[in-house]
FITIMI-739057 format. One record per residue (C-alpha): residue number from 0; residue in three letters; chain; z, x, y. Coordinates in pm, 1 decimal, always signed. Last residue first. Example, Ala and Ser with C-alpha at 12.3 -4.5 7.8 and 13.67 -1.06 7.14 Angstrom:
r i = 1 aa = SER ch = A pz = +714.0 px = +1367.0 py = -106.0
r i = 0 aa = ALA ch = A pz = +780.0 px = +1230.0 py = -450.0
END
This chain:
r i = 307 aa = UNK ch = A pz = +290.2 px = -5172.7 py = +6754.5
r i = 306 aa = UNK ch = A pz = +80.9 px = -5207.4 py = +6414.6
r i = 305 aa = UNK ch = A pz = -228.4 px = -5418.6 py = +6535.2
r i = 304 aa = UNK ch = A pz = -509.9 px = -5150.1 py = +6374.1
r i = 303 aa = UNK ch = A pz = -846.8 px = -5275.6 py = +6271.9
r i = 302 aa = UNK ch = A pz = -1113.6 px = -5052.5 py = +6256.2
r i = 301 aa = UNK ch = A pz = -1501.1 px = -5107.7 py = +6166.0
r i = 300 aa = UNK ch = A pz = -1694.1 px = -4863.2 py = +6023.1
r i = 299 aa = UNK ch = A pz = -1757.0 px = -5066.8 py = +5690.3
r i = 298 aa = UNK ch = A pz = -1886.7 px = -5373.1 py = +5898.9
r i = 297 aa = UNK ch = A pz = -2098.3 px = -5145.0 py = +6081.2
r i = 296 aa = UNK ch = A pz = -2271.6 px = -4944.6 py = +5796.0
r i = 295 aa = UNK ch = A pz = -2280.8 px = -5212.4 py = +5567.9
r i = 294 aa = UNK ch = A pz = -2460.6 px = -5481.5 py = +5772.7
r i = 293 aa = UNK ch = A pz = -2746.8 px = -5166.1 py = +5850.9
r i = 292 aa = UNK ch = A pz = -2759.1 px = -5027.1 py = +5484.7
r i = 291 aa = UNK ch = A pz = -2819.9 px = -5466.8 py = +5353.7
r i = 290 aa = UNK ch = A pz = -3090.1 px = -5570.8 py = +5622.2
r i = 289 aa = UNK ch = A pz = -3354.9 px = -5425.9 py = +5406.3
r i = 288 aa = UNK ch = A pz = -3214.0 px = -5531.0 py = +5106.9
r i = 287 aa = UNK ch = A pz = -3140.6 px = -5889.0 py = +5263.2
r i = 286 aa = UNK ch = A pz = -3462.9 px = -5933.4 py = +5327.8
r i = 285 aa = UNK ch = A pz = -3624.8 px = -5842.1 py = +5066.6
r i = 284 aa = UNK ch = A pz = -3440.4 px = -6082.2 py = +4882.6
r i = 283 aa = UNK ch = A pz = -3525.8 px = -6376.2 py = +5095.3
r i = 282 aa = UNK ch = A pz = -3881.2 px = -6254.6 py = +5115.2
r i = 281 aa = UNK ch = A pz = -3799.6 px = -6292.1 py = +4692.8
r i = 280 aa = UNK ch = A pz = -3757.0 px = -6623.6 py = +4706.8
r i = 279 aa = UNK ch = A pz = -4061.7 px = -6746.3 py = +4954.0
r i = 278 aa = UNK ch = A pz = -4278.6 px = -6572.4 py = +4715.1
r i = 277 aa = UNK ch = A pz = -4087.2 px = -6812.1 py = +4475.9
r i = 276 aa = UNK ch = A pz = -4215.8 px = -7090.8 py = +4672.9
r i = 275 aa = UNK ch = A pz = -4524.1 px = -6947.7 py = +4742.0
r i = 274 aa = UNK ch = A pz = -4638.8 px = -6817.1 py = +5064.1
r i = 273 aa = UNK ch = A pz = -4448.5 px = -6448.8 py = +5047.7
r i = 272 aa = UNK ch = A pz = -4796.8 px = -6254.7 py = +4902.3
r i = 271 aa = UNK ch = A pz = -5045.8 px = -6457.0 py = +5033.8
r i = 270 aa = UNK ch = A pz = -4846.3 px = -6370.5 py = +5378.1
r i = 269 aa = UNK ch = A pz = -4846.9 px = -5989.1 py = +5260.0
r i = 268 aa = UNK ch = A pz = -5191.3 px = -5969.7 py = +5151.5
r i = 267 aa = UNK ch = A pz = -5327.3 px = -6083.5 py = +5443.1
r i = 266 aa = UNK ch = A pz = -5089.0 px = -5904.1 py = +5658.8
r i = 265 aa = UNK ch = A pz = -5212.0 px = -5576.4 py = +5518.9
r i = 264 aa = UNK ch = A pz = -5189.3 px = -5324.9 py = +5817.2
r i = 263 aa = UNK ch = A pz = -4883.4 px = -5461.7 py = +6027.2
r i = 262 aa = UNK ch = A pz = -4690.7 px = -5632.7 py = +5737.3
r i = 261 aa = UNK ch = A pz = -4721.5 px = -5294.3 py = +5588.6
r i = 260 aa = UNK ch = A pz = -4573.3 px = -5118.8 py = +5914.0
r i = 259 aa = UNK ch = A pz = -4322.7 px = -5369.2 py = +5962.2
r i = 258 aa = UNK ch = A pz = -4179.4 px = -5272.3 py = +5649.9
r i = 257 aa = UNK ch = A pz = -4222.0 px = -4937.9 py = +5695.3
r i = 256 aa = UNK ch = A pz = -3989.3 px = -4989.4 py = +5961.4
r i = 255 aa = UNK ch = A pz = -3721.2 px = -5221.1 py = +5796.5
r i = 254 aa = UNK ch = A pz = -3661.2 px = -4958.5 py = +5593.6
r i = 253 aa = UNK ch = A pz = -3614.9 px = -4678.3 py = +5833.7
r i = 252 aa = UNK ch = A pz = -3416.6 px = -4927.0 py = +6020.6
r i = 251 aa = UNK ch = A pz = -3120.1 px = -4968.9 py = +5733.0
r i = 250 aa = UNK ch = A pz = -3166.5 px = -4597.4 py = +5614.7
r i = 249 aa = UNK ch = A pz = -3120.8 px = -4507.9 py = +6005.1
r i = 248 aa = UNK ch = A pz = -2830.2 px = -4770.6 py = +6108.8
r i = 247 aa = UNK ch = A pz = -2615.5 px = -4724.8 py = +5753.8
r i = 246 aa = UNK ch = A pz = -2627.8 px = -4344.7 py = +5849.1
r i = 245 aa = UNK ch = A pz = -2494.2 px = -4400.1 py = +6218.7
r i = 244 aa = UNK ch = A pz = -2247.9 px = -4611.2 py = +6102.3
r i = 243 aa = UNK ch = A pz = -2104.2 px = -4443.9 py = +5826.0
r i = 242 aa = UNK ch = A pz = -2115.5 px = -4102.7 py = +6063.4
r i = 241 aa = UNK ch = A pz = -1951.2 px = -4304.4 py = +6309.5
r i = 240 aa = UNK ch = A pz = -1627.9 px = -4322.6 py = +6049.1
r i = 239 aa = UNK ch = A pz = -1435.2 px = -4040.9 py = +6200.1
r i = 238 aa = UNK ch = A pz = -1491.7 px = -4157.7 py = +6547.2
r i = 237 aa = UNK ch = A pz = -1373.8 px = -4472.0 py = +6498.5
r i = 236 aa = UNK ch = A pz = -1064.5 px = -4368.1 py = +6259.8
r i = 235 aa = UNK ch = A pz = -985.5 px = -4145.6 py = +6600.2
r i = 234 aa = UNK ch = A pz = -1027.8 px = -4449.6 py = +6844.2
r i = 233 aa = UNK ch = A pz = -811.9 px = -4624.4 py = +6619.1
r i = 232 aa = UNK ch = A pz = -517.5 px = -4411.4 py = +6650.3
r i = 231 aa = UNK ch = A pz = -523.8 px = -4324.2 py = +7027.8
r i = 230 aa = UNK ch = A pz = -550.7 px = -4722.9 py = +7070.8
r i = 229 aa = UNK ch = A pz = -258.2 px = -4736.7 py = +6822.6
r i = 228 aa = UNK ch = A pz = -65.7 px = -4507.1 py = +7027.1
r i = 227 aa = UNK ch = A pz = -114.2 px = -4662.8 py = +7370.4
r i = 226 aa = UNK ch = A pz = -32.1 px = -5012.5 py = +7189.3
r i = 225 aa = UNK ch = A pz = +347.0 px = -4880.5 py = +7071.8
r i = 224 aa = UNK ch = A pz = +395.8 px = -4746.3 py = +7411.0
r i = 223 aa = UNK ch = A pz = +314.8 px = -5040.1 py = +7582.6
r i = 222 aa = UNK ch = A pz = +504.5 px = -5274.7 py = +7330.1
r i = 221 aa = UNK ch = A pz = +777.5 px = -5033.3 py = +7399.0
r i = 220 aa = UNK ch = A pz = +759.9 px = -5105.1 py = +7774.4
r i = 219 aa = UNK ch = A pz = +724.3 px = -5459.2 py = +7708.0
r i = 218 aa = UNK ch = A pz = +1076.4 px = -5452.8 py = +7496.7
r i = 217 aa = UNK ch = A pz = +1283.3 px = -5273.6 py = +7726.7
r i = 216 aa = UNK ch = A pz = +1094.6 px = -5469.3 py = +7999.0
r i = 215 aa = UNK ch = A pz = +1214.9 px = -5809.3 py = +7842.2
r i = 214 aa = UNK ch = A pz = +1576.6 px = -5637.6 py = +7726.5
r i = 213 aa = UNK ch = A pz = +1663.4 px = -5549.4 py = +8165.0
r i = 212 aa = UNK ch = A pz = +1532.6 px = -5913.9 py = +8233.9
r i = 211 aa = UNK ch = A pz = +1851.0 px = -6111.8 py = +7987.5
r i = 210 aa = UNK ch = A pz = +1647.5 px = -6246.8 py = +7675.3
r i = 209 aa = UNK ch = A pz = +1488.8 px = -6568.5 py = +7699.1
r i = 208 aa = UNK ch = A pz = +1143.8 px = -6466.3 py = +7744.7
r i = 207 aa = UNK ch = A pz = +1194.3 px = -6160.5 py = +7536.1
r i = 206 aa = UNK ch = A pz = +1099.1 px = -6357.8 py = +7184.1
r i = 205 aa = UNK ch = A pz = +788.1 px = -6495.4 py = +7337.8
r i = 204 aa = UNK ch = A pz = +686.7 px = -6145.2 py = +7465.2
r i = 203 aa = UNK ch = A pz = +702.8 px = -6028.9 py = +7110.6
r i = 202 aa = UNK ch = A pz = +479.6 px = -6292.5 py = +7007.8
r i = 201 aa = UNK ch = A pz = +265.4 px = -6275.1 py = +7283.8
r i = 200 aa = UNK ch = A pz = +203.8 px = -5888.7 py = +7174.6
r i = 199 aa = UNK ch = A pz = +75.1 px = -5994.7 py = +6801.1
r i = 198 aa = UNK ch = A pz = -94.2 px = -6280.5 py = +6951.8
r i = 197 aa = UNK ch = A pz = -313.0 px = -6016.8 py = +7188.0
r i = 196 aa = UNK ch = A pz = -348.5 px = -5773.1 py = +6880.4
r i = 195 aa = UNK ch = A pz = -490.5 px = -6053.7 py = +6662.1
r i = 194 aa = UNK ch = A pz = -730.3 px = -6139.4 py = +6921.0
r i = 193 aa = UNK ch = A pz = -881.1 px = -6530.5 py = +6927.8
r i = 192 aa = UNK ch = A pz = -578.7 px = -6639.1 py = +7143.5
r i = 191 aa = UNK ch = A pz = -432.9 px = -6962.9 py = +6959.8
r i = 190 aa = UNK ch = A pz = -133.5 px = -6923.4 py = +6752.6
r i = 189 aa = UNK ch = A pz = +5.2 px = -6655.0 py = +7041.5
r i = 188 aa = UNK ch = A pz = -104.7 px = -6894.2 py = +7323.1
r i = 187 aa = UNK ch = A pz = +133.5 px = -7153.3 py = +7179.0
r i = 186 aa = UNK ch = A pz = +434.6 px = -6858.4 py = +7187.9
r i = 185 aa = UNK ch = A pz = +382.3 px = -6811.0 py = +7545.3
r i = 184 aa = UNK ch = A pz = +392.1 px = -7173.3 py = +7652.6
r i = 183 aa = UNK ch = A pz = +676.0 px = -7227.9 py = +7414.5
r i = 182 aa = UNK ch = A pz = +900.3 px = -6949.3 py = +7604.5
r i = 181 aa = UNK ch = A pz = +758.7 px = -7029.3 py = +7935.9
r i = 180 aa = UNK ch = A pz = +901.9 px = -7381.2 py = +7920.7
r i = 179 aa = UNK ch = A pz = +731.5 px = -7693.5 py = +7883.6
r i = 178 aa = UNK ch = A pz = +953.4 px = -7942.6 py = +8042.4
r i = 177 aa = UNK ch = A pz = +1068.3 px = -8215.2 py = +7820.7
r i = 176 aa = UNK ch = A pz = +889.7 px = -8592.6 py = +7804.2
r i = 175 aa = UNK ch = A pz = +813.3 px = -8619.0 py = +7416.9
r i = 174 aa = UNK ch = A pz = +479.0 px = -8574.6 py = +7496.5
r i = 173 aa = UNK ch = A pz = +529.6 px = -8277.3 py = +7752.3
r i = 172 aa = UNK ch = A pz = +487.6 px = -8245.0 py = +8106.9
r i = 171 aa = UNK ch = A pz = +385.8 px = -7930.0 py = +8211.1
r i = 170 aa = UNK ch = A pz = +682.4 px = -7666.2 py = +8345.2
r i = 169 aa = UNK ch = A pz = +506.1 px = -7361.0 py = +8218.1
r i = 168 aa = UNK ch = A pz = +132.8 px = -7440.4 py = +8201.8
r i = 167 aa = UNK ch = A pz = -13.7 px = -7273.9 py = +8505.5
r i = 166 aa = UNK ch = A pz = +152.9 px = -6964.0 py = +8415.7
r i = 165 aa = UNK ch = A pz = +13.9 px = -6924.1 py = +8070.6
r i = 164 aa = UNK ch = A pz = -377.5 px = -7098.4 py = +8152.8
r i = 163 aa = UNK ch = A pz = -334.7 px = -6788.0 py = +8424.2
r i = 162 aa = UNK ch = A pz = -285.8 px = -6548.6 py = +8174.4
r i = 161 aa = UNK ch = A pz = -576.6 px = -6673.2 py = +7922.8
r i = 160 aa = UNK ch = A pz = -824.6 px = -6677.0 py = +8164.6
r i = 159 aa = UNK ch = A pz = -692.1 px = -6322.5 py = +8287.5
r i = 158 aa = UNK ch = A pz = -704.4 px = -6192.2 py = +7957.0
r i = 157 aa = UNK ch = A pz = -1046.7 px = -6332.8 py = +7905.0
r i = 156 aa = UNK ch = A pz = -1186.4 px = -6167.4 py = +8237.9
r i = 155 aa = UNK ch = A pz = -1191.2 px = -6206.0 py = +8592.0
r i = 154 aa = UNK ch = A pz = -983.2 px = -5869.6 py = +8739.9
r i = 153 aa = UNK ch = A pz = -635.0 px = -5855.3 py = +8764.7
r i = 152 aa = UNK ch = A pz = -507.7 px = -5855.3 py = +9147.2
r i = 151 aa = UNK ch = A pz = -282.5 px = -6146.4 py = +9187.8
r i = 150 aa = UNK ch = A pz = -225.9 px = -6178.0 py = +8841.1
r i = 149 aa = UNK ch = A pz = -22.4 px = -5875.9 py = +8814.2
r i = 148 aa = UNK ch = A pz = +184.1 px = -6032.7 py = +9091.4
r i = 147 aa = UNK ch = A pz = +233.4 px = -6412.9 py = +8924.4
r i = 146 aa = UNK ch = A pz = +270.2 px = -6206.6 py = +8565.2
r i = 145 aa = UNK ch = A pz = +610.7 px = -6003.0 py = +8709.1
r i = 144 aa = UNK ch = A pz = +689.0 px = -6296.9 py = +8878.6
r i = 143 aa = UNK ch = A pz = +697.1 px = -6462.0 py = +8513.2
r i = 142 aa = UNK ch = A pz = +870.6 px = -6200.1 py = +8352.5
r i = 141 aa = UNK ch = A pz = +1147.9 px = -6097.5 py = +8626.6
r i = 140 aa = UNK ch = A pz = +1085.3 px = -5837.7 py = +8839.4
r i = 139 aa = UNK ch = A pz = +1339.0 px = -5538.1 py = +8854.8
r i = 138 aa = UNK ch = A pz = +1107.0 px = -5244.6 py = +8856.5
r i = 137 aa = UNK ch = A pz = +1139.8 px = -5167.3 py = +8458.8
r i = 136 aa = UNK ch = A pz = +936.1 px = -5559.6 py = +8497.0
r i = 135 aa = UNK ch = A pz = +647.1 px = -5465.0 py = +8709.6
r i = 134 aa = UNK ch = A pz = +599.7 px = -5127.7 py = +8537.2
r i = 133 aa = UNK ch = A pz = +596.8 px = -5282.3 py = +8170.8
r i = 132 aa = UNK ch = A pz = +324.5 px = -5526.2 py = +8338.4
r i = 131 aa = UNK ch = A pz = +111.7 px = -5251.7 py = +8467.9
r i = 130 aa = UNK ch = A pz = +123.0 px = -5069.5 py = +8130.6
r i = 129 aa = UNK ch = A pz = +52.3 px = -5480.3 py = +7978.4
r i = 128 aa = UNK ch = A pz = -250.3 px = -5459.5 py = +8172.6
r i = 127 aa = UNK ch = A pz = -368.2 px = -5091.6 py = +8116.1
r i = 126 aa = UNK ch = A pz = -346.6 px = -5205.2 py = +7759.1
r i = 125 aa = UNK ch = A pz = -495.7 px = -5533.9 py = +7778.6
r i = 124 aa = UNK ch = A pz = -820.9 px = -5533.8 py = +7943.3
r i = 123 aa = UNK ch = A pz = -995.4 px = -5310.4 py = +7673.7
r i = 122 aa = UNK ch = A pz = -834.2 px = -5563.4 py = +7396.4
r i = 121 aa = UNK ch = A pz = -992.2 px = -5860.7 py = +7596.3
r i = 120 aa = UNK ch = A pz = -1333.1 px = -5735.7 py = +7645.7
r i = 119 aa = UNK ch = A pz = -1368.2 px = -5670.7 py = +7289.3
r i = 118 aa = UNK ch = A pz = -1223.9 px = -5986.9 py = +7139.4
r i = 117 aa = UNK ch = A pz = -1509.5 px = -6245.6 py = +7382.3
r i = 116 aa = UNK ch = A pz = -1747.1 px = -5970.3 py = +7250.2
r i = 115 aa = UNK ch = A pz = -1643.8 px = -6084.1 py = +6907.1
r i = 114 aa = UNK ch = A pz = -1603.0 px = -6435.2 py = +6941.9
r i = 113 aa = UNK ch = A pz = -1956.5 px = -6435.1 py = +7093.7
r i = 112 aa = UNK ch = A pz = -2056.2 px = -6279.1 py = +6765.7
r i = 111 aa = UNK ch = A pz = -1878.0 px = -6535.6 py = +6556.8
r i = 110 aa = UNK ch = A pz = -2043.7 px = -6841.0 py = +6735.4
r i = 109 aa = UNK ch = A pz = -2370.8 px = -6655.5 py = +6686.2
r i = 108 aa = UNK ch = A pz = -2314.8 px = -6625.1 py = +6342.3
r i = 107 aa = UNK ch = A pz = -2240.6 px = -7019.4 py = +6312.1
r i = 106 aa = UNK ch = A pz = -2544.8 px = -7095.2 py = +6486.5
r i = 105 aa = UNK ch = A pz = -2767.7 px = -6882.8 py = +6322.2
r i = 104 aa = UNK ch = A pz = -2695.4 px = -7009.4 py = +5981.9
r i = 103 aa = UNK ch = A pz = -2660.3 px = -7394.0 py = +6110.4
r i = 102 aa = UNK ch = A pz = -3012.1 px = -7275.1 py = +6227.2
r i = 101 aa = UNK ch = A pz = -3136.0 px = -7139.1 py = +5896.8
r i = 100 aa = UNK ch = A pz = -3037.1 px = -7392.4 py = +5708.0
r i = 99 aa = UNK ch = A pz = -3181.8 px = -7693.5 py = +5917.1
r i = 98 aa = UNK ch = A pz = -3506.8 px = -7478.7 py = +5904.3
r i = 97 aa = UNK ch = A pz = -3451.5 px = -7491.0 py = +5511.9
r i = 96 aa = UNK ch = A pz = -3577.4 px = -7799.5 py = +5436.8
r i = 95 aa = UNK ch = A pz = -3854.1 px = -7866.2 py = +5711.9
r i = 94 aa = UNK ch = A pz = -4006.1 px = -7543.7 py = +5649.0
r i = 93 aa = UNK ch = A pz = -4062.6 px = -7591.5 py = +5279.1
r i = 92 aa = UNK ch = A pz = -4209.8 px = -7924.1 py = +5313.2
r i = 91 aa = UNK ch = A pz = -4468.1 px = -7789.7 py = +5544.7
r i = 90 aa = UNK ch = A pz = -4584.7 px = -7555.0 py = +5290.0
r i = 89 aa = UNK ch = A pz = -4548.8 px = -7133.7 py = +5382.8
r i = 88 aa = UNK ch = A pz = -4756.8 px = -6903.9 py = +5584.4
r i = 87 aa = UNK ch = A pz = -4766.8 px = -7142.8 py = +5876.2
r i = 86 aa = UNK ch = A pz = -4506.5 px = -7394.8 py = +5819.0
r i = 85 aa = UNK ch = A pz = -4239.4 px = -7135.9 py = +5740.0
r i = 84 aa = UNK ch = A pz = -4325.5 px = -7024.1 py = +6090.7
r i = 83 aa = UNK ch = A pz = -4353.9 px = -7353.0 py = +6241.0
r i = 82 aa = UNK ch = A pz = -4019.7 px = -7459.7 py = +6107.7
r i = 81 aa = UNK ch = A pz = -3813.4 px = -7113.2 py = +6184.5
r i = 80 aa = UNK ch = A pz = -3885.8 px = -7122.7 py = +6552.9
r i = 79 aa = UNK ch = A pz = -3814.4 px = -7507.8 py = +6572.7
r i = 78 aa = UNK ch = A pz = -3480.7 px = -7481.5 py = +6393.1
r i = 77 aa = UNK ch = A pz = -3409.5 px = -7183.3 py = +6583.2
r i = 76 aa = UNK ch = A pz = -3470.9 px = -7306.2 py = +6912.4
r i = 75 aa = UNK ch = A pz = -3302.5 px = -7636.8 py = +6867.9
r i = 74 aa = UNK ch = A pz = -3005.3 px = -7458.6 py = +6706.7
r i = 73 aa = UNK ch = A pz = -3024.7 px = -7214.2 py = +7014.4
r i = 72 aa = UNK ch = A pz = -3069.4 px = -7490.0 py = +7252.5
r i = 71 aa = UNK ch = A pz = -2816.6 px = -7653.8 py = +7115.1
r i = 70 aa = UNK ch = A pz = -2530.5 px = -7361.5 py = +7135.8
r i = 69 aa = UNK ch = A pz = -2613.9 px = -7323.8 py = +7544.3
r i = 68 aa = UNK ch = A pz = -2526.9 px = -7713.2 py = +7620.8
r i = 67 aa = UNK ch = A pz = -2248.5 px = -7719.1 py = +7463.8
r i = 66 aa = UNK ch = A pz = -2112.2 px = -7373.5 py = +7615.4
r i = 65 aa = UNK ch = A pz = -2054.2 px = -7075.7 py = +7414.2
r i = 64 aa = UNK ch = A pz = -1739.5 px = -6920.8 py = +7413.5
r i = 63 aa = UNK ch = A pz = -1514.4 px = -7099.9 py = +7630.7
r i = 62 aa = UNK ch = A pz = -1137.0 px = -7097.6 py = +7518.3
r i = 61 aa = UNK ch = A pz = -943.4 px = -7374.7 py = +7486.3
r i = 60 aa = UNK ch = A pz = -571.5 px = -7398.6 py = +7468.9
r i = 59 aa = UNK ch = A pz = -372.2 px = -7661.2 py = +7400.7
r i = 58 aa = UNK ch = A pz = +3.9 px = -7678.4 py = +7550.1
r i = 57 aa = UNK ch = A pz = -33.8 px = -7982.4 py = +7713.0
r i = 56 aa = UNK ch = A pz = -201.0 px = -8142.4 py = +7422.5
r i = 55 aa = UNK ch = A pz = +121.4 px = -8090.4 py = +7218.0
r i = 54 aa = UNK ch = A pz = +79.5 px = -7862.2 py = +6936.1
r i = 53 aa = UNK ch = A pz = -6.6 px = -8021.8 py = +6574.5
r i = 52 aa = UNK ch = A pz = -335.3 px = -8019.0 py = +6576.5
r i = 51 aa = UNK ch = A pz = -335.1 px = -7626.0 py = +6631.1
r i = 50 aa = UNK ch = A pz = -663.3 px = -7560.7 py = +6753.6
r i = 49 aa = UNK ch = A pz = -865.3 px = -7294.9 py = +6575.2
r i = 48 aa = UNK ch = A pz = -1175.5 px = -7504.2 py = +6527.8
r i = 47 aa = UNK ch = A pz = -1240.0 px = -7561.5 py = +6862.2
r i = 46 aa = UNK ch = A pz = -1588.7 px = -7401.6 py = +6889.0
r i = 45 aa = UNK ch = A pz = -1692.0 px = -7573.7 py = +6608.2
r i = 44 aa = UNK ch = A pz = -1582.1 px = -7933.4 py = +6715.6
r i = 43 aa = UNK ch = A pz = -1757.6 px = -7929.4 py = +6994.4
r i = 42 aa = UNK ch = A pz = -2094.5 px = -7778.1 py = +6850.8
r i = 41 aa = UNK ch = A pz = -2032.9 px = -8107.8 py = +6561.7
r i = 40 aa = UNK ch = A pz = -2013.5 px = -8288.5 py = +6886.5
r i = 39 aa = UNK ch = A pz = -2316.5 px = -8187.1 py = +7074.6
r i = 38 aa = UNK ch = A pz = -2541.8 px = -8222.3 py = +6707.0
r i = 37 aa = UNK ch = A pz = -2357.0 px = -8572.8 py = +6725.5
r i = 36 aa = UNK ch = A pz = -2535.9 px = -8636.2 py = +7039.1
r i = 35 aa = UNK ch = A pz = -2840.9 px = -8408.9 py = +6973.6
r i = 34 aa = UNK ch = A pz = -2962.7 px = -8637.7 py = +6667.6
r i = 33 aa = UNK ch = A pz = -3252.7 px = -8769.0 py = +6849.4
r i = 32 aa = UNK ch = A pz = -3358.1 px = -8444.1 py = +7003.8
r i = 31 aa = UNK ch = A pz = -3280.6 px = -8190.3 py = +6761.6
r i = 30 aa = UNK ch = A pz = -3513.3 px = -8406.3 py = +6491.5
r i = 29 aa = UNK ch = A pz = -3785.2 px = -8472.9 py = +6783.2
r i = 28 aa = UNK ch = A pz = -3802.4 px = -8039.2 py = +6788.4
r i = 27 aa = UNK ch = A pz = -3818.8 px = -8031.6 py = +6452.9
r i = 26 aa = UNK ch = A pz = -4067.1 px = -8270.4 py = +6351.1
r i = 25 aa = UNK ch = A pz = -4226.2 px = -8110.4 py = +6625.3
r i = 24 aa = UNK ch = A pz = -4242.9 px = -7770.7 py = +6472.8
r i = 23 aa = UNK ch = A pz = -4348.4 px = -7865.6 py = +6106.8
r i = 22 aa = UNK ch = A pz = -4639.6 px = -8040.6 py = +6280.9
r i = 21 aa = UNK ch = A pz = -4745.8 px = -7731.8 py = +6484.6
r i = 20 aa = UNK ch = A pz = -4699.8 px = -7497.7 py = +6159.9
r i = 19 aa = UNK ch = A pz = -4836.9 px = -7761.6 py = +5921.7
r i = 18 aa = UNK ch = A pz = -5157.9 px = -7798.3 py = +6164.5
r i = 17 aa = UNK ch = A pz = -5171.8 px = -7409.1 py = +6240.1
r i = 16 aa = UNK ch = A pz = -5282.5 px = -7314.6 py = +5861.2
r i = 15 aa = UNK ch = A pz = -5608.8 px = -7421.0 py = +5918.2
r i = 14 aa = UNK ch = A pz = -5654.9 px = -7282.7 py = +6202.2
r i = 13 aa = UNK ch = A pz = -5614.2 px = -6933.7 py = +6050.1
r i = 12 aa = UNK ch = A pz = -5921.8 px = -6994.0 py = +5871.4
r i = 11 aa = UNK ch = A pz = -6087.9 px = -6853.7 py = +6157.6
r i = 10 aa = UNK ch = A pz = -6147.9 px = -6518.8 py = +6060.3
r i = 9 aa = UNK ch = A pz = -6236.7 px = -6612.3 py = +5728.7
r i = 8 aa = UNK ch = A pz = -6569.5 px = -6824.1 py = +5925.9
r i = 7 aa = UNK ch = A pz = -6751.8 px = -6997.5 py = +5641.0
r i = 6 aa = UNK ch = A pz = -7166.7 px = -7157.4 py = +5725.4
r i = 5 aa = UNK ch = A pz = -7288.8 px = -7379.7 py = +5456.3
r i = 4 aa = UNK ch = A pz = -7689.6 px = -7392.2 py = +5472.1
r i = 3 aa = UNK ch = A pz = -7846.5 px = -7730.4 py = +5360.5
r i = 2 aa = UNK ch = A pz = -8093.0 px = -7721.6 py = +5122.3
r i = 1 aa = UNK ch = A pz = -8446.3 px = -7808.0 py = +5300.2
r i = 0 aa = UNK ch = A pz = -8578.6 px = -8152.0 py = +5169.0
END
């Protein structure tokens, strides 16, 4: 009887490792989707975490950030991303445990970049805004005409979201049955607004709200002043820092580079290399080291100045 010839195909061994990966994934993507209700509420809940639960509901303020629906597709994404990709050059187990990880990882940083931009836009908005304010008021206007007219023409945009929440809320019905007046209306925004420099100026705009109109655009014309010279001073600690950035950015991506490179030319070795648990471990490590100079140089660059 003729021994029978074994034929082996490395380049199609690959295959092999696809089943985990595959499986991993749609464990994944059938976990998102039959937990997705309280997945929706724990996204709820996240993106209100700064509420007050103490102000009245009339005077609540929400800001939109991410939407529901938007945050779980990125967890679902994620989780499913992560899964078949720890399932492939990892153990299915592995995947499964720390895809949840990763995407409550993702999530939250995603939630605190949005914040960021959301902070960004504002702050440029709100200089030449309050300037056209100060103008509005030292002409004889009194605070909340002076916002009805500068809202009239202000450009969509957080500030303006938050502005027009402001005037549509004075005079809302309260719990205990009193008239919200533009006072607390102000000062509520100021505990909510995501910008420190925004609740620092609400707050002085909530003491001049009941102060006679010639004080209020005393007092928003030297909040004006106050802001022009800390933008003038930040954007010089900016520019003195860039160097920080800029070196942080090229050790950071030089590193992640070659990195790329290797994983490029030896993947074999490389996924044989990270496949084990405490492979796994030190990719982790690696990770971070590489990611490390760039983290660094931004958060170390960054300015924060709200004295006015």
């Amino acid at each position: 009887m003729p021994p029978v010839e074994t034929l082996t195909h490395p380049e199609t061994a690959w295959l092999l490792r696809m089943a985990p990966a595959l499986l991993a994934a749609l464990i994944a993507t059938t976990a998102i989707f039959i937990l997705r209700q309280p997945l929706t509420q724990m996204m709820t809940r996240l993106s209100q975490r700064r509420i007050d639960p103490t102000l009245d509901l009339a005077l609540i303020w929400r800001p939109v950030l991410l939407s529901t629906n938007t945050s779980l597709l990125m967890v679902g994404g994620v989780a499913t991303l992560v899964s078949a990709v720890l399932g492939f050059i990892g153990s299915l187990w592995l995947a499964l445990a720390l895809a949840p990880v990763a995407a409550a990882l993702v999530t939250r940083v995603g939630f605190a970049l949005v914040a960021q931009r959301y902070n960004r836009q504002l702050e440029r908005e709100l200089t030449p805004a309050i300037g056209r304010l100060s103008a509005l008021l030292s002409g004889g206007l009194g605070l909340r005409t002076a916002f009805d007219r500068l809202l009239a023409d202000m450009p969509s945009g957080p500030l303006r979201d938050e502005w027009s929440w402001l005037i549509r809320q004075q005079g809302a019905l309260l719990a205990d049955g009193s008239i919200a007046t533009l006072r607390q209306v102000i000062a509520a925004l100021a505990g909510q607004t995501l910008s420190v420099r925004h609740a620092t100026l609400l707050n002085h705009l909530a003491v001049a709200a009941d102060q006679p109109q010639d004080l209020q655009a005393r007092r928003c014309a030297a909040a004006y002043a106050a802001l022009q010279a800390s933008e003038r001073r930040r954007e010089e600690a900016l520019t003195e820092l860039a160097q920080m950035r800029y070196s942080g950015l090229a050790v950071g991506g030089a590193g992640v580079l070659m990195a790329v490179y290797l994983g490029a030319t030896q993947w074999e070795r490389v996924r044989v290399a990270y496949s084990t648990p405490l492979g796994m471990v030190f990719a982790v490590i690696v990770s971070l080291a590489l990611a490390a100079p760039i983290i660094g140089g931004i958060w170390l660059s960054r300015v924060e100045d709200v004295e006015y």
